[in-house]
TIDRENKOL-865076 format. One record per residue (C-alpha): residue number from 1; residue in one letter; chain; x, y, z. Coordinates in nm, 3 decimals. Layout:
PT, NUM, a, A, X, Y, Z
...
***
This chain:
PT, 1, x, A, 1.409, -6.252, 3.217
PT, 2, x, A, 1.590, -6.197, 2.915
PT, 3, x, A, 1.577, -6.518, 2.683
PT, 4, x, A, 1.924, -6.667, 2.613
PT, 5, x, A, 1.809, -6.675, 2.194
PT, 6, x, A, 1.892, -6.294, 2.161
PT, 7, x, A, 2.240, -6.372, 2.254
PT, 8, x, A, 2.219, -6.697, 2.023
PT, 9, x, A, 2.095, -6.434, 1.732
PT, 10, x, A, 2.421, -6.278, 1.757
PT, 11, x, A, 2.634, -6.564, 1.744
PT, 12, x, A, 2.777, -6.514, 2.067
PT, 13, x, A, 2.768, -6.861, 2.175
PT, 14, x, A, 3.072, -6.933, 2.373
PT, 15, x, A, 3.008, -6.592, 2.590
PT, 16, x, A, 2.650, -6.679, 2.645
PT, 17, x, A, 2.733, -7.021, 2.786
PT, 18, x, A, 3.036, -6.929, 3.018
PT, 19, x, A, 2.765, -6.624, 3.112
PT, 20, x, A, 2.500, -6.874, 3.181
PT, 21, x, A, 2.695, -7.129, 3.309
PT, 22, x, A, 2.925, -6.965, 3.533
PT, 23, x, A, 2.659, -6.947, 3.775
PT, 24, x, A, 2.579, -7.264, 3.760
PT, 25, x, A, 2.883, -7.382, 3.791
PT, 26, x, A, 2.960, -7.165, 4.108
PT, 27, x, A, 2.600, -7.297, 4.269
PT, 28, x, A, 2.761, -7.709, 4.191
PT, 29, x, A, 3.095, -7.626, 4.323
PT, 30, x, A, 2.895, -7.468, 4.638
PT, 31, x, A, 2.706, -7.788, 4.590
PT, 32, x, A, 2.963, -8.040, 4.537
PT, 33, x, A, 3.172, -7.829, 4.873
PT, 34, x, A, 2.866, -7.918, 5.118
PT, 35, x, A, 2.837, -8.271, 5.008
PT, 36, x, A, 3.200, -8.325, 5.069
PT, 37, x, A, 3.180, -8.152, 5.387
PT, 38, x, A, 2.912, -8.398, 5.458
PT, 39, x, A, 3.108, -8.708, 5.391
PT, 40, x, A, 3.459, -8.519, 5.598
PT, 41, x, A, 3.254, -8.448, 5.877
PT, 42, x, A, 3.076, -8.806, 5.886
PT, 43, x, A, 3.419, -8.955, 5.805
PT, 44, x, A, 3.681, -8.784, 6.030
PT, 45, x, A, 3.379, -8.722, 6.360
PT, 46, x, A, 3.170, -9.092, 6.310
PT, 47, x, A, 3.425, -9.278, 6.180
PT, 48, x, A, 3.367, -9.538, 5.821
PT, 49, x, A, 3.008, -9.691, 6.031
PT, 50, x, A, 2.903, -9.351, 5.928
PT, 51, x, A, 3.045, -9.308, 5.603
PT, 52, x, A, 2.889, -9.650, 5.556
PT, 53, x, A, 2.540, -9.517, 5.624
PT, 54, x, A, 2.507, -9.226, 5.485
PT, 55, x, A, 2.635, -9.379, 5.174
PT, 56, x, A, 2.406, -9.616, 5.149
PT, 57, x, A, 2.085, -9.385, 5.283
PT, 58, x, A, 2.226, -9.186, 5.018
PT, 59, x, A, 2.164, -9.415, 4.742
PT, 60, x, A, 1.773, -9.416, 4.831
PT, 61, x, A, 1.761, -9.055, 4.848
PT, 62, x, A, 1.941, -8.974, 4.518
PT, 63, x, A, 1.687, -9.253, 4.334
PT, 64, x, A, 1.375, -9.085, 4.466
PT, 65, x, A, 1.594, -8.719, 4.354
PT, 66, x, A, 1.606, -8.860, 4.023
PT, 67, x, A, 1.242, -8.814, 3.994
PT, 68, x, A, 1.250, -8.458, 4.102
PT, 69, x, A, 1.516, -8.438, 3.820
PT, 70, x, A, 1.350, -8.607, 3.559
PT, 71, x, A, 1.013, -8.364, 3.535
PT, 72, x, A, 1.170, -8.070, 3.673
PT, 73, x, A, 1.454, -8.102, 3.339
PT, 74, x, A, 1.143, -8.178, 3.144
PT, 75, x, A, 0.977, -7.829, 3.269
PT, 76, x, A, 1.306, -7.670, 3.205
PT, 77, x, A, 1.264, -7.811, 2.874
PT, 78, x, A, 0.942, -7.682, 2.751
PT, 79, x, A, 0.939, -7.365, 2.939
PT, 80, x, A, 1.275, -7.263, 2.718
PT, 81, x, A, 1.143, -7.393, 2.394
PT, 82, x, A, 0.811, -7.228, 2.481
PT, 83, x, A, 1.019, -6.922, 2.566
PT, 84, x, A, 1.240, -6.927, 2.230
PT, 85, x, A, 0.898, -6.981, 1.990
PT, 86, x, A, 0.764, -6.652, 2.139
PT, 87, x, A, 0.462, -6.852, 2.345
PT, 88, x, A, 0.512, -6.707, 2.653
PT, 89, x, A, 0.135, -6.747, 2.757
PT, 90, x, A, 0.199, -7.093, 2.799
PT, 91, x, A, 0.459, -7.109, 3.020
PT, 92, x, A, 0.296, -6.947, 3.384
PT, 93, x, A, 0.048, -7.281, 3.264
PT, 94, x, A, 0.371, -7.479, 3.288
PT, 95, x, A, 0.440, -7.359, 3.630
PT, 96, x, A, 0.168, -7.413, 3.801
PT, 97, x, A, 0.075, -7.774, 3.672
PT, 98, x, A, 0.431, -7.874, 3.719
PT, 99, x, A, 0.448, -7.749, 4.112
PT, 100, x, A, 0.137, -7.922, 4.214
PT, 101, x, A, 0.238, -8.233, 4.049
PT, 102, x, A, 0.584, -8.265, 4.201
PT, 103, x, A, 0.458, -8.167, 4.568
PT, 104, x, A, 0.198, -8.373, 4.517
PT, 105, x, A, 0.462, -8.690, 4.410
PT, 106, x, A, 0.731, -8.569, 4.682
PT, 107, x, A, 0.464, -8.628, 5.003
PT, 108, x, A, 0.358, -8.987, 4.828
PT, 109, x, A, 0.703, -9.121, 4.771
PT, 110, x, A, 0.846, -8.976, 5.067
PT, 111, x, A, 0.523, -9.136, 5.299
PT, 112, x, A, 0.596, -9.475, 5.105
PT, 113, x, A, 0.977, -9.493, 5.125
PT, 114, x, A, 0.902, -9.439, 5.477
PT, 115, x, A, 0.645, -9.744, 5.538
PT, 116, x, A, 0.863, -9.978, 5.362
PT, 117, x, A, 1.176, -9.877, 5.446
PT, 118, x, A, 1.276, -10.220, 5.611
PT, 119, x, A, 1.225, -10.342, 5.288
PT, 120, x, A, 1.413, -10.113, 5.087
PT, 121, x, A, 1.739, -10.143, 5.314
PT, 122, x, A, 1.713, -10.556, 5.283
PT, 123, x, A, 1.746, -10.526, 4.915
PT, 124, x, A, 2.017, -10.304, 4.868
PT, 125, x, A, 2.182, -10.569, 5.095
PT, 126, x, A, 2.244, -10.278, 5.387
PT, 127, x, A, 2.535, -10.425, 5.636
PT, 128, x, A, 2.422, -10.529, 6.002
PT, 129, x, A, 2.649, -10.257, 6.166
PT, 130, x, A, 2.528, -9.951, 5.963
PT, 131, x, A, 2.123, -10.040, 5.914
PT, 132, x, A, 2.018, -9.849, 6.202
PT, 133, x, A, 2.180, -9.539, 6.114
PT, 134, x, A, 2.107, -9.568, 5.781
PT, 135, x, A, 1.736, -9.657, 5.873
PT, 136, x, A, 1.766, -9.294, 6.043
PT, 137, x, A, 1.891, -9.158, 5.786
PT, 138, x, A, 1.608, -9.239, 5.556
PT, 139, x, A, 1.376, -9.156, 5.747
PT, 140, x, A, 1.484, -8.784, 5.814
PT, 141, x, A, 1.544, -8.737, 5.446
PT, 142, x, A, 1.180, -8.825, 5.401
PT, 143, x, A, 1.054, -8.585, 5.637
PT, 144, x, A, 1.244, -8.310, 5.404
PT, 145, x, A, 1.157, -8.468, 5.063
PT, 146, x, A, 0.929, -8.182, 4.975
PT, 147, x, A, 1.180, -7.934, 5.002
PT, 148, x, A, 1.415, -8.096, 4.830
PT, 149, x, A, 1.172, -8.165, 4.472
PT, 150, x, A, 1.042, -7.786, 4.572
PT, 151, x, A, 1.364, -7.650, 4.484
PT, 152, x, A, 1.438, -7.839, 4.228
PT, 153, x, A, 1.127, -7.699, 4.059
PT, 154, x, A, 1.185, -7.365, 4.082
PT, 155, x, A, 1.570, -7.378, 3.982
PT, 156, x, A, 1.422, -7.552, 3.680
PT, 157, x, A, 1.182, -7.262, 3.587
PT, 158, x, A, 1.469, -7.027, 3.632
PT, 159, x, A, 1.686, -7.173, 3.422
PT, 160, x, A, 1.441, -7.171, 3.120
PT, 161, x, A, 1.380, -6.875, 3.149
PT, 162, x, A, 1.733, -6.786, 3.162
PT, 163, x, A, 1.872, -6.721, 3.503
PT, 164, x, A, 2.099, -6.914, 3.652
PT, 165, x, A, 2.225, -6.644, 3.902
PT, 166, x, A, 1.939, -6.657, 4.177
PT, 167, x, A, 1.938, -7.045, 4.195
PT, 168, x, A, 2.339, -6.979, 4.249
PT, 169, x, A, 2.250, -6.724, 4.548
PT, 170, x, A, 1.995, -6.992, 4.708
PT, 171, x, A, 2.218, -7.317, 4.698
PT, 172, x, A, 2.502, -7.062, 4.849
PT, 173, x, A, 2.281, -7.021, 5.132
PT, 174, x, A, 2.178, -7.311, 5.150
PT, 175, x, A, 2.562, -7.505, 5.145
PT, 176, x, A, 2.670, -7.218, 5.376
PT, 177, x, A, 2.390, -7.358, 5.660
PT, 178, x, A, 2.454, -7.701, 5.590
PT, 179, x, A, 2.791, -7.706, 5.684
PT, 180, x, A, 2.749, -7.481, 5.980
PT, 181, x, A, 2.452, -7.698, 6.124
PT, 182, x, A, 2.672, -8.008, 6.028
PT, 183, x, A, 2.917, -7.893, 6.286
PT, 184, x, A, 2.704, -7.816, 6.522
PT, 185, x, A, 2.500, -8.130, 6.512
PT, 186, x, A, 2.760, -8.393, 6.456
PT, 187, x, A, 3.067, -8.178, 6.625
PT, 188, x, A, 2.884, -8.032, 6.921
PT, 189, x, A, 2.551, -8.214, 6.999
PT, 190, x, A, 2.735, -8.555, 6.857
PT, 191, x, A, 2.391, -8.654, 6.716
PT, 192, x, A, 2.568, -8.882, 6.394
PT, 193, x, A, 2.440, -8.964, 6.106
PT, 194, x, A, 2.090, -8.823, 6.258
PT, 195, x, A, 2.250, -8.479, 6.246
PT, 196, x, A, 2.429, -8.477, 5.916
PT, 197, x, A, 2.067, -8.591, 5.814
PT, 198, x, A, 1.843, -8.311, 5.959
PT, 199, x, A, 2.166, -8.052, 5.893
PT, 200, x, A, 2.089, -8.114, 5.531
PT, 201, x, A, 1.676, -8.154, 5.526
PT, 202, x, A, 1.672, -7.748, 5.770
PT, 203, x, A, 1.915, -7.613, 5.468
PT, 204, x, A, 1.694, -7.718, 5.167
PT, 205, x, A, 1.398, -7.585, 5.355
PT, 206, x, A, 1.557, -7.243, 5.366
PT, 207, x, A, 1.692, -7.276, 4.986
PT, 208, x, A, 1.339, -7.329, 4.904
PT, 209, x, A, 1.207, -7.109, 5.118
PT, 210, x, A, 1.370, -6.818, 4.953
PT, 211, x, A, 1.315, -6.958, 4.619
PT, 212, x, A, 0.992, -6.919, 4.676
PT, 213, x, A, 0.955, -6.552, 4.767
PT, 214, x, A, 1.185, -6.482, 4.510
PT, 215, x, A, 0.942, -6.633, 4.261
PT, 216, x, A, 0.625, -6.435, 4.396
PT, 217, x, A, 0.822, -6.131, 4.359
PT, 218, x, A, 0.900, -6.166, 4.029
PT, 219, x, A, 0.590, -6.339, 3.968
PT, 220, x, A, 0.486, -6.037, 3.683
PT, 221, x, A, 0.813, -6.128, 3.519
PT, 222, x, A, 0.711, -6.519, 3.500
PT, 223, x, A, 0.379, -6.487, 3.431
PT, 224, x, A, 0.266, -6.715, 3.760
PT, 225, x, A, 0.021, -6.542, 3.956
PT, 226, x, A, 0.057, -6.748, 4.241
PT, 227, x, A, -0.303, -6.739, 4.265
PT, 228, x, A, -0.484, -7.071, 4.429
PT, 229, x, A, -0.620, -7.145, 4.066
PT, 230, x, A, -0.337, -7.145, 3.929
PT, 231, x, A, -0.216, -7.423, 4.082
PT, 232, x, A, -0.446, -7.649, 3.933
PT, 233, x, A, -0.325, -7.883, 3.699
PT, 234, x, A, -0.351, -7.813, 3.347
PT, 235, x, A, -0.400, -8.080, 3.130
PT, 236, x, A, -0.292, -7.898, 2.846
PT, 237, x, A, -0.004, -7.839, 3.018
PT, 238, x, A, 0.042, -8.147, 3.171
PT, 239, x, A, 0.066, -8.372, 2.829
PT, 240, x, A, 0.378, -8.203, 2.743
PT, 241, x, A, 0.493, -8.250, 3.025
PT, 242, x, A, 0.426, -8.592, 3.140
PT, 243, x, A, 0.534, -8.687, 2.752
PT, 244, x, A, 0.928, -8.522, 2.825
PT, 245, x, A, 0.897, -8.609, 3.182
PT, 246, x, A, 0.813, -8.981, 3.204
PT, 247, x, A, 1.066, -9.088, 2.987
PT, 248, x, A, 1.290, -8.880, 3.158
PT, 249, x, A, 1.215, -9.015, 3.475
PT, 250, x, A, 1.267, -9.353, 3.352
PT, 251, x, A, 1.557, -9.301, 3.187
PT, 252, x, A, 1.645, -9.156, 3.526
PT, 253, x, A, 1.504, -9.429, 3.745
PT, 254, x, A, 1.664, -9.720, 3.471
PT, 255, x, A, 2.004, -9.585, 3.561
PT, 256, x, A, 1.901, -9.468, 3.929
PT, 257, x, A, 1.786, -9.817, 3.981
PT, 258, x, A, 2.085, -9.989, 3.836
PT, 259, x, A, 2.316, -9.784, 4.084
PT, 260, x, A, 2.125, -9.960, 4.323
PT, 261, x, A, 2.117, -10.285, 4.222
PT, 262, x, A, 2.510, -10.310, 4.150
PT, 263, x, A, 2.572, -10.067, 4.479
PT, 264, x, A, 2.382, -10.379, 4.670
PT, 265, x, A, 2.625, -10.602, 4.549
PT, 266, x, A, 2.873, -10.427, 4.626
PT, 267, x, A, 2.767, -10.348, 4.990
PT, 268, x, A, 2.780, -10.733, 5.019
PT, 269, x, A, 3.110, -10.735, 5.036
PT, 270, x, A, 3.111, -10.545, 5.384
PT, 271, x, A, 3.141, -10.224, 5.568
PT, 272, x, A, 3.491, -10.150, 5.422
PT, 273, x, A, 3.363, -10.172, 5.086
PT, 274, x, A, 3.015, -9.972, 5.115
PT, 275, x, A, 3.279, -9.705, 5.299
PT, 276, x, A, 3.506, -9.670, 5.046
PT, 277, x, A, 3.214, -9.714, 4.717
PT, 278, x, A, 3.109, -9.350, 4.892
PT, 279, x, A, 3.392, -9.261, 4.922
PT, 280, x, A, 3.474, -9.304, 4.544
PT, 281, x, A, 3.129, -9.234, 4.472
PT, 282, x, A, 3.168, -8.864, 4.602
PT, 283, x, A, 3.515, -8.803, 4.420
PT, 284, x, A, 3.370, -8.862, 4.094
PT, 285, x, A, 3.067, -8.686, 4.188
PT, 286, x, A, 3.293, -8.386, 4.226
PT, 287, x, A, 3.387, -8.343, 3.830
PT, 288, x, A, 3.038, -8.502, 3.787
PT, 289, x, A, 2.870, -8.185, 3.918
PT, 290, x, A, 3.115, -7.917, 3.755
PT, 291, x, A, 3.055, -8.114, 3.415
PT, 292, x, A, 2.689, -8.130, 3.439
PT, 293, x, A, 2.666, -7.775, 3.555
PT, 294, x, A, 2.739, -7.707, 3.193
PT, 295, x, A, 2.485, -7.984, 3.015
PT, 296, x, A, 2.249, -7.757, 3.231
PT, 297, x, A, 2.366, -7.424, 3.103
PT, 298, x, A, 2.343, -7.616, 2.733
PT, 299, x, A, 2.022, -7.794, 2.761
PT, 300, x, A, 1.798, -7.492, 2.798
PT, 301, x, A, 2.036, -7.294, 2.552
PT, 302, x, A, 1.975, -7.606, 2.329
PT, 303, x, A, 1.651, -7.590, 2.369
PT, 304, x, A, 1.564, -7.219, 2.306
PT, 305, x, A, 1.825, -7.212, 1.964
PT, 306, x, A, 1.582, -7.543, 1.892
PT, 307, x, A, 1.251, -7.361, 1.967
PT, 308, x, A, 1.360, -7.023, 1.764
PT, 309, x, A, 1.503, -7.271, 1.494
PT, 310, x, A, 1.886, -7.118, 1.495
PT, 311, x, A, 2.008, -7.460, 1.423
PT, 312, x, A, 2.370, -7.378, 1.347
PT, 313, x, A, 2.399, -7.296, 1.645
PT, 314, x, A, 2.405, -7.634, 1.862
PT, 315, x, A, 2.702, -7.743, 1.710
PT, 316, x, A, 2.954, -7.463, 1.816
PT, 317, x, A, 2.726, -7.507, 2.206
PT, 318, x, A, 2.791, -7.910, 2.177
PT, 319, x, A, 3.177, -7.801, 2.134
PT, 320, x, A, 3.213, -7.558, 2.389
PT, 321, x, A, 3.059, -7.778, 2.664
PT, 322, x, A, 3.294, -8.064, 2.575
PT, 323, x, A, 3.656, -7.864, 2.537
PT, 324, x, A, 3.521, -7.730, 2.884
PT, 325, x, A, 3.477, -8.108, 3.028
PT, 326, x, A, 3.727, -8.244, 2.894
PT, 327, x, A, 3.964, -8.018, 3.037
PT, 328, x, A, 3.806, -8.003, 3.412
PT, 329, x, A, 3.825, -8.450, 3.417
PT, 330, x, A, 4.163, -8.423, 3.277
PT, 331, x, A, 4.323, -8.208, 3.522
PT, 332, x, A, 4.132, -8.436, 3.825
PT, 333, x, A, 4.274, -8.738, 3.617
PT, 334, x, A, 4.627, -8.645, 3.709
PT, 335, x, A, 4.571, -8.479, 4.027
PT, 336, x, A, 4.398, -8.863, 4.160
PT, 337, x, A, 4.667, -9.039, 3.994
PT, 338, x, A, 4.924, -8.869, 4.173
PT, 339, x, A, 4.804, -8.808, 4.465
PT, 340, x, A, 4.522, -9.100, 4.554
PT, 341, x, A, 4.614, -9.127, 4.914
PT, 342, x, A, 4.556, -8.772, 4.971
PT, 343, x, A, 4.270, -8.730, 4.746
PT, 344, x, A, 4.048, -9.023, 4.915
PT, 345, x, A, 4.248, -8.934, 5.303
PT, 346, x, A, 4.032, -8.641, 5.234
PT, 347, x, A, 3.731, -8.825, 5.378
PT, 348, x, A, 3.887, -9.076, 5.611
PT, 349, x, A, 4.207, -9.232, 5.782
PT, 350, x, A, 4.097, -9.579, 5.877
PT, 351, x, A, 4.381, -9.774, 5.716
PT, 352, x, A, 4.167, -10.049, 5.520
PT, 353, x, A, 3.948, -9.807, 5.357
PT, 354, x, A, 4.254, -9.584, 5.206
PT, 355, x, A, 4.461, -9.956, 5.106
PT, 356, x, A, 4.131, -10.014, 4.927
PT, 357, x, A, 4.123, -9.693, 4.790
PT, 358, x, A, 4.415, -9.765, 4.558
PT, 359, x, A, 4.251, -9.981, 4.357
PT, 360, x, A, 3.980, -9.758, 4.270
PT, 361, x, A, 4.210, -9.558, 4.064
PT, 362, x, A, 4.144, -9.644, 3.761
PT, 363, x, A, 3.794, -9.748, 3.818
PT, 364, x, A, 3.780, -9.334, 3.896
PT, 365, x, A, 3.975, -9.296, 3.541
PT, 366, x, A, 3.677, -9.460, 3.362
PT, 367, x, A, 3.472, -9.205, 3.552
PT, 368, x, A, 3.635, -8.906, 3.458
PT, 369, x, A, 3.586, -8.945, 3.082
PT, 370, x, A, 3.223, -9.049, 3.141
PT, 371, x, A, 3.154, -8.725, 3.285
PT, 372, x, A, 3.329, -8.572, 3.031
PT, 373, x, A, 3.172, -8.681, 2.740
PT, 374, x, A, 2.835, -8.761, 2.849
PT, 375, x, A, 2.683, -8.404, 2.991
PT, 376, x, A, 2.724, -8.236, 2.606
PT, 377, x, A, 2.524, -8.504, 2.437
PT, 378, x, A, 2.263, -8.547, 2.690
PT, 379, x, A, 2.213, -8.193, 2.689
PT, 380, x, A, 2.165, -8.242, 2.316
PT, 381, x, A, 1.887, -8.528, 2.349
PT, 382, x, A, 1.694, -8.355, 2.659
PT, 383, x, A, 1.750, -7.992, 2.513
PT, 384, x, A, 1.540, -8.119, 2.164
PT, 385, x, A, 1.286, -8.268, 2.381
PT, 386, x, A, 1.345, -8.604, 2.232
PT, 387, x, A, 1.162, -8.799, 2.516
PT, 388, x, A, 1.174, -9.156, 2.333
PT, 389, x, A, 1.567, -9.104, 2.293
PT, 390, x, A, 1.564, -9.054, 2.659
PT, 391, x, A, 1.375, -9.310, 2.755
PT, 392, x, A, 1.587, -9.531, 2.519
PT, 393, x, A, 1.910, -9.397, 2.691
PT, 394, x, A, 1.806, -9.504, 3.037
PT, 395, x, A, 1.740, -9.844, 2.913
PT, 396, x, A, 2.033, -9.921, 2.762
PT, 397, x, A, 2.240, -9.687, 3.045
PT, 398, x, A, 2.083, -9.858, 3.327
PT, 399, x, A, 1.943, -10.176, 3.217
PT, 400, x, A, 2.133, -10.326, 2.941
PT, 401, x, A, 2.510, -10.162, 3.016
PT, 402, x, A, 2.502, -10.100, 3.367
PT, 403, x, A, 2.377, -10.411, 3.490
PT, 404, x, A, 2.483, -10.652, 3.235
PT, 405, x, A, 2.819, -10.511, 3.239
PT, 406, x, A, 2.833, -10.554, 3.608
PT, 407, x, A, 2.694, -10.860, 3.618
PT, 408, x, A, 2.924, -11.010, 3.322
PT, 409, x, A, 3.257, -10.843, 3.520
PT, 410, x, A, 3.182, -10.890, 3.890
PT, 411, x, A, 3.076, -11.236, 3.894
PT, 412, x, A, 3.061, -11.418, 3.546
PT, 413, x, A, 3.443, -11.317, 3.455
PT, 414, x, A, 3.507, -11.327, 3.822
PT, 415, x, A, 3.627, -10.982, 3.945
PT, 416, x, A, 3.503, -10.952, 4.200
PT, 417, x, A, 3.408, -10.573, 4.375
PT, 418, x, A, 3.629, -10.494, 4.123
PT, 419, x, A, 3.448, -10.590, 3.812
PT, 420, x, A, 3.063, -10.432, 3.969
PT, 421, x, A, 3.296, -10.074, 3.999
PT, 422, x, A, 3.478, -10.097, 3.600
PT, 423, x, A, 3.062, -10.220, 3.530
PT, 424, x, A, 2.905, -9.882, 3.654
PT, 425, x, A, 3.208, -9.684, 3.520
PT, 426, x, A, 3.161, -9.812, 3.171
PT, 427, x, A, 2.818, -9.775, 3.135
PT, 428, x, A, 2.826, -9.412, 3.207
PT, 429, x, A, 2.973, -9.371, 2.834
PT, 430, x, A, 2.637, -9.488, 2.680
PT, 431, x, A, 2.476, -9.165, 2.653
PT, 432, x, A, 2.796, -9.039, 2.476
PT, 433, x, A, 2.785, -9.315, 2.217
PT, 434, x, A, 2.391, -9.270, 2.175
PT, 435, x, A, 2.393, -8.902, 2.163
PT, 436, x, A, 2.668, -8.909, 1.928
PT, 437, x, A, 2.457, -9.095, 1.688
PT, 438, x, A, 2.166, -8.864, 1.716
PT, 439, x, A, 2.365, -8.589, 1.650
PT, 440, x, A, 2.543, -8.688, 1.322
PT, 441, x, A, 2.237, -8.811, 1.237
PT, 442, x, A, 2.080, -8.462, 1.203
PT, 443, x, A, 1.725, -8.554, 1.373
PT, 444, x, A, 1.752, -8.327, 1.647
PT, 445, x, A, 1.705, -8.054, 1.408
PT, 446, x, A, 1.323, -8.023, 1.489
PT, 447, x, A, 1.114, -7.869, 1.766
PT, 448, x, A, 0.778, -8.034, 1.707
PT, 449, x, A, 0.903, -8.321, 1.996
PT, 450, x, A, 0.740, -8.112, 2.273
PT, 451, x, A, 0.567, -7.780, 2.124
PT, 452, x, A, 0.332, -7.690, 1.888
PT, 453, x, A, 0.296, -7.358, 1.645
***
């Protein structure tokens, strides 16, 4: 792998970002393509019962995800700091602790969402009508759970070491089966929400499947062996890791966990609602995913300029990532005001879902400029390694904002749904404001956060 800081040595910053990041951009478009197919297929062959569920099911999913997130980023982290210092010994350490550790996590949490499912659906207030698809739902997702943290781990460990191509190659496959085994399932064999559920757990398998080989191939290249011993955890490799990664995860879990909380609220107010909060959900998930395609092409760039100490160089990286944002949210911007009907008739035609949809207009708006501002400067904060800024982000992201913005909107000023969908809009500019700080402040300028000389 050829380390990103060579091309940072040269100055060629905005050419080694669109380079890095194109492919990572292509891989969430493929991304963000599948998981609208998802919702289409749901929407237009189930009908909003199973919009409603697999929204909802969703939710639990992408909270345990978040933890697959939050050490695999960490990895990414230290493996491209590691990789811009010149340690490279360290890093086939890094590999192996970090695999076992995540397996390890994905078979607990996926055997204990499992047991207390019941549980889980009562509190995110999960309507009557939906709660046994959604209950199937769940529990297919579990079955899969490894897969899904597996290949999160190894597109991690790409990416710091430089290549975002492959893991563009693997989701391709990966969206490319989902969609076909969606139709086939939920089209042909008119198996629901069970379908769309085991459509997505067979094409993870296979993205991580091929992950993996790819890795042992290259395994020379990475410095992984792949050897039985080398999947013992190192617990020299571990405290790094567990120091970036568990505030990481909480930061991720604080805001995961808010989601939650306000989405269970919101699910109160009935099937028509939890339809169309997925609904919205997944529109501003689609800039969400081009824009933090690039705070993943930045983070690990970030992090190497960081680790080789080229410090000038974050600056003109923060810049590029956010003319590039801000661009992408602006042009959905108009295209949603314009055309909302079309936009959110995308995923459904039942009547009271799209009159609803209207309203979420500018509750999207608010959206848009979160994720246009906020990927940049949390590539800034992860890509330094600054794991007590993280953790302080999630706090105030999830915690503090999210729900007490919700809260103080939706039912102590009275607005209703309304006010719990401005509550999680707003919040997502708190990593913007925070990073923002941190930045003019000058304190990312250090690398002795995760690595030692």
């Amino acid at each position: 792998m050829v380390a990103i800081v060579k091309d940072l040595n040269k100055g060629n910053v905005t050419r080694t970002m669109l380079v890095f990041a194109l492919p990572l951009l292509g891989a969430s478009l493929i991304q963000m393509l599948y998981n609208t197919a998802d919702m289409i297929i749901v929407g237009r062959f189930v009908g909003k019962e199973g919009l409603g569920a697999v929204s909802v099911g969703g939710d639990i999913l992408h909270f345990l995800c978040f933890v697959a997130m939050g050490f695999s980023n960490a990895g990414q982290v230290i493996i491209s700091q590691y990789l811009g210092a010149g340690m490279k010994d360290k890093i086939g350490k890094i590999i192996g602790t970090l695999f076992t550790f995540l397996i390890v996590t994905s078979l607990l949490l996926g055997t204990l969402t499992v047991i207390f499912r019941e549980q889980a659906l009562n509190w995110i207030n999960t309507p009557d009508n939906i709660r046994h698809d959604t209950e199937i739902y769940v529990i297919v997702c579990m079955a899969g759970l490894l897969f899904i943290f597996g290949y999160n781990v190894i597109s991690a460990i790409l990416r710091g070491m430089g290549d975002s191509k492959h893991p563009l190659m693997f989701v391709a496959v990966s969206a490319a089966l989902n969609v076909i085994l969606d139709l086939y399932f939920v089209v042909v064999l008119k198996w629901g929400v069970f379908g769309v559920a085991l459509a997505t757990v067979l094409s993870q398998a296979v993205s991580f499947i091929m992950s993996v080989i790819f890795l042992w191939r290259h395994r020379v290249e990475f410095g992984f062996d792949f050897k039985p011993s080398s999947f013992i955890i190192d617990f020299e490799a571990l405290r790094p890791l567990l120091a970036l990664g568990i505030p990481m995860l909480l930061q991720s879990a604080s805001i995961s966990f808010s989601m939650l909380f306000v989405n269970s609220f919101i699910n109160s107010y009935g099937l028509i609602a939890a339809a169309m909060n997925g609904i919205g959900n997944k529109v501003s998930m689609i800039v969400n995913i081009i824009n933090f395609s690039l705070a993943s092409a930045a983070s690990p760039m970030i992090g190497q300029a960081i680790g080789a100490e080229i410090y000038k160089r974050v600056p003109k990286i923060l810049g590029v990532s956010l003319w590039i944002n801000s661009a992408i949210s602006f042009i959905m911007g108009v295209i949603v005001v314009i055309w909302p009907l079309k936009v959110f008739g995308i995923f459904t035609t039942d009547a009271e879902v799209l009159q609803m949809s209207l309203t979420f207009v500018p509750v999207a708006l608010v959206h848009l400029a979160g994720s246009a501002l906020r990927p940049p400067l949390s590539a800034l904060i992860n890509g330094s390694g600054n794991f007590k800024l993280n953790l302080l982000v999630g706090v105030l992201d999830g915690v503090v904002m999210r729900i007490g913005l919700s809260l103080l909107l939706g039912l102590s000023c009275g607005f209703g749904l309304l006010g719990f969908w401005y509550g999680h809009a707003i919040a997502g500019l708190t990593p913007f404001l925070v990073g923002i700080v941190y930045f003019i402040s000058g304190r990312w300028r250090t690398r002795k956060y995760i690595i030692k000389d």
